[in-house]
Structure formats: C-alpha cells, structure tokens
MARPA-58384 format. One line per 2 residues: number of its first residue (from 0); for each residue z, y, x of C-alpha. Coordinates in Angstrom, 3 decimals, padded with zeros to 6 digits. Each point is the difference from the previous one (the first is absolute). Example, Ala and Ser with C-alpha at 12.3 -4.5 7.8 and 13.67 -1.06 7.14 Angstrom:
0) 007.800/-004.500/012.300  -000.660/003.440/001.370
END
This chain:
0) 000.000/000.000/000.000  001.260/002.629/003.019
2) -003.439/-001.243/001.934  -002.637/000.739/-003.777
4) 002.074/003.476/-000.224  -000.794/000.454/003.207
6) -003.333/-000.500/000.161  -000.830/001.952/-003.203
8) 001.261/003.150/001.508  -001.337/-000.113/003.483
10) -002.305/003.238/-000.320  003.009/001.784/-001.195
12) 002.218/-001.653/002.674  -002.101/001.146/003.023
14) -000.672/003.498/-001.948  003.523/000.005/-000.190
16) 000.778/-000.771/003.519  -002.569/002.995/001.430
18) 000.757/002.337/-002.652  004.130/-000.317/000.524
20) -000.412/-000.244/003.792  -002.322/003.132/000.307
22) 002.441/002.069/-001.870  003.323/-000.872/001.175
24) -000.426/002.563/003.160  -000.337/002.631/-002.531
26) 002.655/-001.285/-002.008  002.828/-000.297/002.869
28) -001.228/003.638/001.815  001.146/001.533/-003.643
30) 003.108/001.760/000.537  002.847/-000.340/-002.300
32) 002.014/003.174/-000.628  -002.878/001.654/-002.131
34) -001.271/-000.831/-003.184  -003.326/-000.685/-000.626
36) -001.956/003.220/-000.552  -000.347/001.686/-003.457
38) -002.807/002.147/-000.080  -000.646/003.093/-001.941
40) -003.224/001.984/-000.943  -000.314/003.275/002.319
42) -002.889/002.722/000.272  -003.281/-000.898/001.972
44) 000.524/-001.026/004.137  003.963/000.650/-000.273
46) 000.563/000.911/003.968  002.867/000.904/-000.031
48) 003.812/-000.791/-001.650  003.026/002.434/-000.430
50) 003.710/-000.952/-001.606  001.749/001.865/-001.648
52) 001.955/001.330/-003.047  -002.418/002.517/-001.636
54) 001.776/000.136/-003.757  003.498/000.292/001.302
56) 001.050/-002.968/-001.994  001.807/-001.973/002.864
58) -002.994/-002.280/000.631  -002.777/-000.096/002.962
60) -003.146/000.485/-001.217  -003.907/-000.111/001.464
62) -002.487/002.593/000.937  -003.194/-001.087/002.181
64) -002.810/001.815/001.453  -003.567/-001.189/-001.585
66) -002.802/000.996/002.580  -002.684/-001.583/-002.221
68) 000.800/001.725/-004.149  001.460/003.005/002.309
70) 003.262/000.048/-001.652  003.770/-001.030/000.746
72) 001.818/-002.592/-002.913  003.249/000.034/-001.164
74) 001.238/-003.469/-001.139  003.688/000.891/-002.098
76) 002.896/-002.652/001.303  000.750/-001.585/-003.257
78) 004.040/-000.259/001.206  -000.749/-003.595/001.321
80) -002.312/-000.257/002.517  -003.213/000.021/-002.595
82) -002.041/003.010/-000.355  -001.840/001.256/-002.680
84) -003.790/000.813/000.176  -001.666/002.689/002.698
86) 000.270/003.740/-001.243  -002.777/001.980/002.439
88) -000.395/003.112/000.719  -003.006/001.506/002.208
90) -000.232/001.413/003.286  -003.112/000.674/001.967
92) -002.053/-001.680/002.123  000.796/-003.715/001.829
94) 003.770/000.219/-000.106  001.724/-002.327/002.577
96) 003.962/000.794/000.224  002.712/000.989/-001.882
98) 003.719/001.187/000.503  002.820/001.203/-002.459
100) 002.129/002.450/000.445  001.823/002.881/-002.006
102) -002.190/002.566/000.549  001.094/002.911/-001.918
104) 003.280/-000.520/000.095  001.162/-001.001/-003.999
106) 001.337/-003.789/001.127  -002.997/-001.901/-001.298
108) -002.916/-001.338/002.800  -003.306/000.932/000.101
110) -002.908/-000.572/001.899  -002.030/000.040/002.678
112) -003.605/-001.500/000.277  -002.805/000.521/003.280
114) -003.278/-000.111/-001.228  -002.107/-001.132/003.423
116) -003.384/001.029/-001.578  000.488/003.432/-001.561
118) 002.402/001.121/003.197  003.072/000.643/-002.835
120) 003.177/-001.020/-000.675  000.995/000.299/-003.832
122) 003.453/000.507/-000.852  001.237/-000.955/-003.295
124) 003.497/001.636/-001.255  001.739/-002.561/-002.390
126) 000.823/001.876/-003.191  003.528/-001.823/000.194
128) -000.730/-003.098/-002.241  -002.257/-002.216/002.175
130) -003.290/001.845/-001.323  -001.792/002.578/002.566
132) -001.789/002.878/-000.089  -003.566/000.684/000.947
134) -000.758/-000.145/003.573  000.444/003.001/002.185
136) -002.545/-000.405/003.147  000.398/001.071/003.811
138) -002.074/000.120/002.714  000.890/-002.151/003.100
140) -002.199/-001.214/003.220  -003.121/-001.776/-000.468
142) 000.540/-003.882/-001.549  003.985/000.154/-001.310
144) 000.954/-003.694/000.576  004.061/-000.074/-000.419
146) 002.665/002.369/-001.302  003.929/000.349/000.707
148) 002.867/002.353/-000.998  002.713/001.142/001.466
150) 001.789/003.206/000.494  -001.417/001.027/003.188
152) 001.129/003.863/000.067  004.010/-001.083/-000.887
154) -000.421/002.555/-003.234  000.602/-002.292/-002.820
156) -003.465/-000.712/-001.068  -002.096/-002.737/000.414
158) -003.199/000.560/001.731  -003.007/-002.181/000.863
160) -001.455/-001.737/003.000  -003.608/-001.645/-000.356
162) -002.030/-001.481/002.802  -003.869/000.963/000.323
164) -001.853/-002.989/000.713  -003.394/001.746/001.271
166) 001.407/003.113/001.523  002.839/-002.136/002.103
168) 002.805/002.095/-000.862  002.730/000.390/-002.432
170) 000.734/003.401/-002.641  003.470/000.840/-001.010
172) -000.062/002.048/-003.413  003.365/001.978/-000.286
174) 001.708/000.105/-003.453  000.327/003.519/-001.448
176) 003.291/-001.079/-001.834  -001.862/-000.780/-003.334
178) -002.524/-003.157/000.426  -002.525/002.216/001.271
180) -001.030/-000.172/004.280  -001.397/001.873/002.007
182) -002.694/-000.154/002.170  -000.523/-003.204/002.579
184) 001.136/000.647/003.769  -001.841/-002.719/001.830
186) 001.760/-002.207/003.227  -002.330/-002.525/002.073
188) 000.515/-003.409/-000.015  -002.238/-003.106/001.304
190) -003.419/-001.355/-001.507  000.114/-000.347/-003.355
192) 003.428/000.173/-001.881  000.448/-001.638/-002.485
194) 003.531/-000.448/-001.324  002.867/001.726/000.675
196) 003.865/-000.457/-000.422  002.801/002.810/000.105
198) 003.669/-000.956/001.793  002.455/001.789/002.320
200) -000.923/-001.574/002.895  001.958/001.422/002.659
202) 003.296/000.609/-002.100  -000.068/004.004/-000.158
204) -000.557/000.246/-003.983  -002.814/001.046/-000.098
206) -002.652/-002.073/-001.098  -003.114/-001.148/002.330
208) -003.214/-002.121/-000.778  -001.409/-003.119/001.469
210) -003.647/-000.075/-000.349  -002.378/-003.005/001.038
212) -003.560/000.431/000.875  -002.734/-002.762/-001.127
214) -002.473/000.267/002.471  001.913/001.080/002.824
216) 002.555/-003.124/-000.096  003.064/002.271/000.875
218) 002.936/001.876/-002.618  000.599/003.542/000.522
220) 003.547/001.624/-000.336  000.740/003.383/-000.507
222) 003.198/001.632/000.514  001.125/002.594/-002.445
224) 001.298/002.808/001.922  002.297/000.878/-002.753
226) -001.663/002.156/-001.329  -003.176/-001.730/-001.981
228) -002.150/000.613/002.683  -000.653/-003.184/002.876
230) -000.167/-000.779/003.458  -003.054/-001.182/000.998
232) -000.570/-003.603/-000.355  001.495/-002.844/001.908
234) -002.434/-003.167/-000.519  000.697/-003.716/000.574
236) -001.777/-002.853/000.349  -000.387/-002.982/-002.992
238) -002.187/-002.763/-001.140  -003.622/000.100/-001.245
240) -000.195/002.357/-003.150  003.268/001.981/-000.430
242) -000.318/000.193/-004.006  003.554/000.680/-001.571
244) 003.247/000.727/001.738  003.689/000.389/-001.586
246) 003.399/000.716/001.842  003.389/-001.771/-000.072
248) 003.005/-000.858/001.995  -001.104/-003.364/001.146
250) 002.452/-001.098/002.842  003.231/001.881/-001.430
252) 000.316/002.157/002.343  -000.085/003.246/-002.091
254) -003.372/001.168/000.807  -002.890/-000.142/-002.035
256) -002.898/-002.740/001.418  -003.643/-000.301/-001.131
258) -002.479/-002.739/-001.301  -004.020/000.101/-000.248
260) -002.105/-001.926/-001.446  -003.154/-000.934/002.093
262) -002.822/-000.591/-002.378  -002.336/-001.587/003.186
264) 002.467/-002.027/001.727  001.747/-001.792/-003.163
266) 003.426/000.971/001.380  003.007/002.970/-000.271
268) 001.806/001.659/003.230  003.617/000.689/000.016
270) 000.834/003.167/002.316  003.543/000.879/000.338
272) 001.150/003.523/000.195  001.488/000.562/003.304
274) 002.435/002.103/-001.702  -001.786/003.300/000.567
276) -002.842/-000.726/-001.834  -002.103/-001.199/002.918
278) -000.930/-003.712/-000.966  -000.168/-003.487/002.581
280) -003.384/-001.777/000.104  -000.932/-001.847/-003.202
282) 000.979/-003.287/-000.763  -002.539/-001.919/-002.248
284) 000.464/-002.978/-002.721  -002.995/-001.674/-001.282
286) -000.495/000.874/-004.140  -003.069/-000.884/-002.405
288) -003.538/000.691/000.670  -000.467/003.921/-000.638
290) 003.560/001.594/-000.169  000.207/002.950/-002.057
292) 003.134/002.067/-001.666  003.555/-001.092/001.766
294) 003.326/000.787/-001.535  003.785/-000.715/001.302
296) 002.691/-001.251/-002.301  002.884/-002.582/000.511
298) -001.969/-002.520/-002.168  002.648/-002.828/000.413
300) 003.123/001.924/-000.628  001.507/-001.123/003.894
302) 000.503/003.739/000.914  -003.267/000.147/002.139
304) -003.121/001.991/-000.091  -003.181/-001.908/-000.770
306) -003.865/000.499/000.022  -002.209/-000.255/-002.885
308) -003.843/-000.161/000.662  -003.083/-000.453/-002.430
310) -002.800/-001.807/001.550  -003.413/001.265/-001.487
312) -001.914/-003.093/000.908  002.482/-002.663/-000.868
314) 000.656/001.609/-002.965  003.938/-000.258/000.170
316) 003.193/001.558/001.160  001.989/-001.194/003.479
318) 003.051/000.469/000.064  001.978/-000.200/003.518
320) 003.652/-000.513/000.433  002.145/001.607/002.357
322) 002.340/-001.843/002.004  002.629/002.848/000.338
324) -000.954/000.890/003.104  -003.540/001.386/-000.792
326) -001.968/-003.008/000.538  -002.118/-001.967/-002.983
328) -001.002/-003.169/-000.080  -002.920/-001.388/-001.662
330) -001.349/001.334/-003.284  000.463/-001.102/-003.589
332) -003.257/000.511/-002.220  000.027/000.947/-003.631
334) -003.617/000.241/-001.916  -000.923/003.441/-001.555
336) -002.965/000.951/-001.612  -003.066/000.561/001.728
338) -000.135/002.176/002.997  003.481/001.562/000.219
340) -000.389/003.247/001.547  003.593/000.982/-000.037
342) 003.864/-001.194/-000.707  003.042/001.581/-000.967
344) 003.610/-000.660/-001.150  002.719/000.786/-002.226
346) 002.420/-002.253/-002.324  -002.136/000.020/-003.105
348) 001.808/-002.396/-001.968  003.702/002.137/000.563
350) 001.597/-003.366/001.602  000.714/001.292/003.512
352) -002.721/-001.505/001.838  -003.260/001.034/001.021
354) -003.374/-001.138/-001.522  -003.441/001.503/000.822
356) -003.208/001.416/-001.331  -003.474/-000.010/001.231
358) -003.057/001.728/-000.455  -002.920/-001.979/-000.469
360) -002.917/001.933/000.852  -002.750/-003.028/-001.083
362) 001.695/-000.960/-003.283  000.992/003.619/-000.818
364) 003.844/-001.052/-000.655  003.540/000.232/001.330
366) 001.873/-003.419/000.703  003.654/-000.247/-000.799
368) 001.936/-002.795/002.144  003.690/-000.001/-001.274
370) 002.449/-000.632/002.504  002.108/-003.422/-000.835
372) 002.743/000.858/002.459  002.378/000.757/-002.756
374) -000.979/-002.187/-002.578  001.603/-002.754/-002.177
376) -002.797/-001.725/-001.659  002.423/-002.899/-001.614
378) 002.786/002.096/-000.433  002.169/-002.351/001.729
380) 001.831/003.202/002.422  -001.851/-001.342/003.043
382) -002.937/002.523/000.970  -003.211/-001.641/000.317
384) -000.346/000.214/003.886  003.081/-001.985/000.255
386) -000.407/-002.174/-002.515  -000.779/-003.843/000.592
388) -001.771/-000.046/-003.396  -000.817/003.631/-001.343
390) -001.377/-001.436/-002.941  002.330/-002.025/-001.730
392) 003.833/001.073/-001.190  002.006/-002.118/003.603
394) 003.401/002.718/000.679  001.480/-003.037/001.961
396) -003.571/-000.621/002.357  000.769/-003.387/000.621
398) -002.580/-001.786/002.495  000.439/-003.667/000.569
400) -001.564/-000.354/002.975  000.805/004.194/001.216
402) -003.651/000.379/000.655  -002.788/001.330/-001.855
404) 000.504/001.549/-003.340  003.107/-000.949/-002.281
406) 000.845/-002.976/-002.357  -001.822/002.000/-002.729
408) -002.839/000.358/001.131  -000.727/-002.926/001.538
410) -002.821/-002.483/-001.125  002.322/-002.539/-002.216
412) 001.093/002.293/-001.795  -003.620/001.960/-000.822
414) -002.845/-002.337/-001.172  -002.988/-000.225/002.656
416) 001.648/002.844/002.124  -000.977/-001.658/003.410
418) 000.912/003.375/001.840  002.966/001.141/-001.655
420) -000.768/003.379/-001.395  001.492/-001.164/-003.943
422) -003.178/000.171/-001.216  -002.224/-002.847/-001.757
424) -002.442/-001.751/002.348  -003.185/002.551/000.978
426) -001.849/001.001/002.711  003.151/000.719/002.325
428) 000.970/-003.426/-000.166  -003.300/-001.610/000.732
430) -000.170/002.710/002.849  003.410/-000.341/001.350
432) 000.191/-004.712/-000.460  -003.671/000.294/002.014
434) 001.430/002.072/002.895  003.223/-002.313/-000.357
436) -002.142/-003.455/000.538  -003.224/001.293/001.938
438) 001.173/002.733/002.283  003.624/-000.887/000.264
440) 001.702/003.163/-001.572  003.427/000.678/-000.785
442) 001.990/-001.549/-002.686  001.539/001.520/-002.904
444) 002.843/-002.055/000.330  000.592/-001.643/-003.330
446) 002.010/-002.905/-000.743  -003.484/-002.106/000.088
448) -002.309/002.342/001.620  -003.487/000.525/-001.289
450) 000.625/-002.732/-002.930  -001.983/001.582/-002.317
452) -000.642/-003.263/-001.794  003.347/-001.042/-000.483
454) 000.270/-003.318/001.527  002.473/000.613/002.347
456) -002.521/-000.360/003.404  -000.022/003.565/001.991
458) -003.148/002.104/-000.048  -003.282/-002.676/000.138
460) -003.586/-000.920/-000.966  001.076/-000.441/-003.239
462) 001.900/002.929/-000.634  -003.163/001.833/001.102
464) -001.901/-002.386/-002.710  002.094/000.697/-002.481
466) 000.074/004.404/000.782  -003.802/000.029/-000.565
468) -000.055/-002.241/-002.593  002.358/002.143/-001.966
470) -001.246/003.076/001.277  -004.099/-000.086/-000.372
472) -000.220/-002.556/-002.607  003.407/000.617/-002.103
474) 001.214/-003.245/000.663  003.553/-001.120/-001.237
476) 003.121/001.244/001.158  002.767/-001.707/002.004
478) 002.216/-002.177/-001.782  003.731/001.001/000.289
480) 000.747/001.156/003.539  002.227/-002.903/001.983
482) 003.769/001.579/-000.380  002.341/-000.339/003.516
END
C-alpha cells in the first residue's frame, strides 16, 4: 500500500523535493523580529518616506515624496499601526525628499519637499490638523536632491539645508521667524550630493551637516561655526556610490558616528567620530544589491544603536545588529515592495518598539513591517521573541527535550507540523523535513522529530510521502498523534 501511494505521487514527490529545497535558503535568511510587510497605496514613484505625527493625535503618521505624480502623500495612522488611504497634495516638478519640521512655529509639522527638476523646494505649512496648505516654492542650486532642518543660526527657528546634485554644493535657506526663508547661501561639497543628514557633530550645540557625494565616493562635513554659516568642507573617503547617510552614537561613547549607504559596492561604512567631529577611516559590512535610504534605531530593544538599509535591487530591508561595541554582524532581510528607495522608523503600533516603513518607488507604495519585539501573540505573558511557542497559550514553556521549540508546539501535538511552527502541514514542513533528511539540517526538537505521519519513526521517506500527499493532492490527515 506505502509502495502504490508512492508511486502515484512521484511527479509531485520530486516537484516537491526541488520546489521545497530551492526555497528553504530564502525561507531561513528571513529574519524574525519583523512582520511580514503590509503594504499601502502611495502617489506615483514614492522616493522618499518621512514619520511623523502630522494631526497631533498621539500617533506617527506617513508623508512620502512622489517624483513621478509630482506630489507628496499623507497616509493618516489609524491609532494602530494601519493607515488610512493617501491624501496628496502637489508640488512641482520631480520631487525626491522630504523632511518635517515645525516651521512656523504653532506646534504642528510641516513640510519640506526638493523638487530636482524645477530647481525648488516647496514648503507646505500644516494648517494644524494633518491637512496642508498649498505649496510655497524656493529657489535652490541646480538639481535639489535631499533636504534637512535644523536650527542652524541658534534663533529658534527651523531653517533648511538641501543639497544640489548638479551644481555640487549645498543652500541653506534661513527662517524669517514665520515659515517663510530666505534666500539660499551656497557651501561646496564633493561630486554630486545627494543626501544629507543634520547632527552636532563635534558637541558645541550647534548643529552641522554630513553630506555624501555619489560620484565622487567620499562624505563631506561641514562645521557650523555657530553661527549658520560653515567651515569649508572636510571630505572622507567611502565605498562605491555614497547614496544616503544618517548619524548616531554607535560605540557609546557620547559622540555622534555616521553610516552610508553605497549604492555600487552593496555595502554601508561605519566612521566613528573622533570626538571632535573629525571621523576614522570607514569600516564596511556587506548589505543587499543596491543600498539605498539607511536609518538608526535600537530595533531589538538591547540598548544599542542599529542600522537599517533598503536594498533597491533585492527589493528588501537589512537590518544589522550592533554588538554594543559598534560592530554588526551579518544582515537579516525582510521583503518590501518593489524597489525600495528609502526606510524610516518610528513605533507605529504605540507598543514601545520600533517597526519600519518603506518607499517603494516601482510599486508606488509604502511597506509597514511591525516590530514583534514586544508582542504577545497567545497571550500567555511570554513576549514572542522569548517564547518557545509564540503561537499557542504555554505560560509554563515546558520543553521535554530543552531544545527546539516548546511542548506546544511540537509536532505530536499539531497534526502534520513536521517543523514545529503550530501550524497544519504546508509548504514549511515539506521545506523544513527535506532539508532535515537530504541536506542534514537542524532539528526542531520534538518528542518524535519530523513525525509528521504519526507512527512514532523520526523524520523519514514516509513522512515526506505522506506531507505531499496531504499537501498537493489533499490527502487524509494523521490519525491521532502518538501521546508520551
């Protein structure tokens, strides 16, 4: 009888076998502290992703720069980590950046958007209720790529930094005290800027900028000389395609750090601050293929810094741990949508971690990972990252055999679930009892591991049987699981 089943589902058995053993690389480099993204509707090429709470209602909420429908969306927090659908509102021509800030002064953020084809940047003055006001436009340098605020001149206003991609310099617009600047003052920097990030980086208050340069492979810093106006730049070396750079204290040591993304070299550099905002020589870490946008939180709620990268070709976000001491190790990969251009962070969901957004720039969306540090899926008072079964109600976490997942959701006690994850037998298990018995890969650690059929033999050939029978033909479940 086991050798006529057998034979009747050979196509589907070697299918099977390739199918589950060409995916399981994919499925094991999935990291496990994100959800899966959510994705929601944005305007057209969305380049771009800001968070932040525009409607004063205690919630973080979405604005992104559309370079393709010329326009910047604002996507409403629904008080849970949902959003509802894109509001627009227009700017002018090809805009690629956006920053928040509270412009004129009346506690509610507005906005700030470069347009690289029209030479502009817009600024849009929230009327105090998450909706804006029509764009007011300023000439910059030729091709406005990036935009950051700060108060440069120590007077209480925020004022505006943008880089100029095709001119290879950057404009500072002074704030007049009421959301209106004046004209740009221009500082060089390296071969085309094209993001920019604004930090005290040599601990005097007042705020400096970090700029990098594409084509010149180098990041250019500019002192403020406490005033709002800048000593001339300071450039150091980085990878292949400096594309996005943010600052944070990396190694504790009170100073603020840097990290760039290299778009042509598939990797970030680290510099450390030397304290006096001079910086050592980079140190790189290999990311996906085309890194874009890069943003710093403490992701994993250990107290540390970490790095955030989108990777435009591999459509998905890296994210790299720090080891406390300013090192990361390898990255974990979360899918976006298609081409992520950029990544930022906030705790969307109001649980006290930190989830992320990306903009999708091919599938005109934003992605919304939720953060599972602090959750409690099966309400049991264990939080899922330290739970042995995060899916079914287990306070007490017993684990026979003290490896692998818990008692509960082991593979007795779940029909067909050869790996363990408490769910019915699918694709996972066929994936996870072929890498078990063809490529030697770990156990679960069950009480019978890999018994999927229930007859009290470990993980086999006719477990495997059994999986895609049940799976691609809907074959019969097991029969009671064997109790111990």
């Amino acid at each position: 009888m086991k050798t006529s089943l057998i034979g009747s589902i050979g196509k589907h058995f070697v299918l099977a076998v390739i199918l589950a053993a060409s995916i399981s690389t994919i499925t094991n480099a999935q990291g496990s502290l994100f959800s899966a993204a959510v994705h929601y509707g944005a305007g057209n090429g969305p380049a771009f992703v800001f968070l932040a709470d525009y409607d004063n209602d205690g919630y973080i909420d979405i604005a992104t720069a559309n370079i393709i429908s010329d326009d910047v969306s604002i996507l409403m927090n629904n008080g849970n980590g949902t959003f509802a659908s894109a509001v627009d509102y227009m700017v002018v021509d090809g805009p690629t950046a956006i920053f928040s800030a509270d412009f004129d002064n009346d506690s509610s953020l507005d906005l700030a958007c470069t347009n690289i084809n029209s030479n502009q940047i817009s600024v849009l003055l929230n009327n105090g209720d998450g909706t804006f006001s029509s764009a007011v436009n300023y000439f910059v340098g030729f091709g406005p790529a990036a935009v950051s605020s700060a108060d440069y001149d120590n007077d209480g206003y925020k004022d505006l930094a943008v880089t100029n991609i095709t001119q290879n310099n950057v404009s500072i617009l002074f704030n007049n005290g009421d959301g209106t600047f004046a004209a740009a003052i221009n500082y060089g920097v390296g071969d085309e800027p094209n993001s920019i990030f604004s930090a005290d980086l040599n601990g005097d208050t007042a705020i400096d900028l970090a700029v990098t340069n594409f084509n010149s492979d180098n990041i250019s810093v500019l002192l403020n000389n406490g005033d709002g106006t800048f000593a001339t730049a300071v450039n150091y070396g980085v990878g292949d395609g400096p594309n996005a750079v943010f600052s944070a204290d990396y190694d504790k040591d009170n100073d603020l750090d840097l990290v760039i993304s290299n778009y042509n070299s598939d990797s970030i550099s680290v510099l450390f601050n030397d304290s006096n905002g001079t910086f050592a020589a980079a140190i790189n870490y290999p990311v996906g293929n085309g890194p874009d946008g890069v943003y710093s939180a403490d992701y994993d709620n250990d107290g540390d810094t970490d790095i955030a990268i989108v990777n435009d070709f591999t459509n998905n976000v890296s994210i790299l741990y720090n080891d406390s001491t300013g090192a990361f190790g390898t990255a974990d990969n979360y899918a976006t949508g298609a081409r992520p251009f950029d990544v930022s962070s906030a705790d969307l969901d109001n649980d006290g971690d930190i989830d992320l957004a990306t903009a999708n720039f091919a599938t005109d969306n934003v992605s919304i990972l939720i953060n599972l540090t602090n959750d409690d899926d099966d309400g049991d008072g264990v939080l899922n990252m330290d739970d042995n079964c995060p899916t079914v109600f287990n306070p007490d976490q017993e684990n026979t055999d003290g490896i692998g997942p818990g008692d509960a959701c082991c593979c007795f006690l779940v029909r067909g679930d050869c790996n363990g994850d408490g769910d019915d037998a699918n694709i996972l298990d066929l994936t996870y009892l072929v890498d078990r018995i063809f490529r030697g890969g770990s156990a679960v650690g069950c009480p019978i591991e890999g018994d999927c059929n229930s007859d009290g033999d470990s993980g086999n050939i006719l477990d495997l049987t059994f999986l895609v029978d049940r799976i691609f033909r809907g074959g019969p479940g097991p029969g009671d699981c064997p109790q111990f």
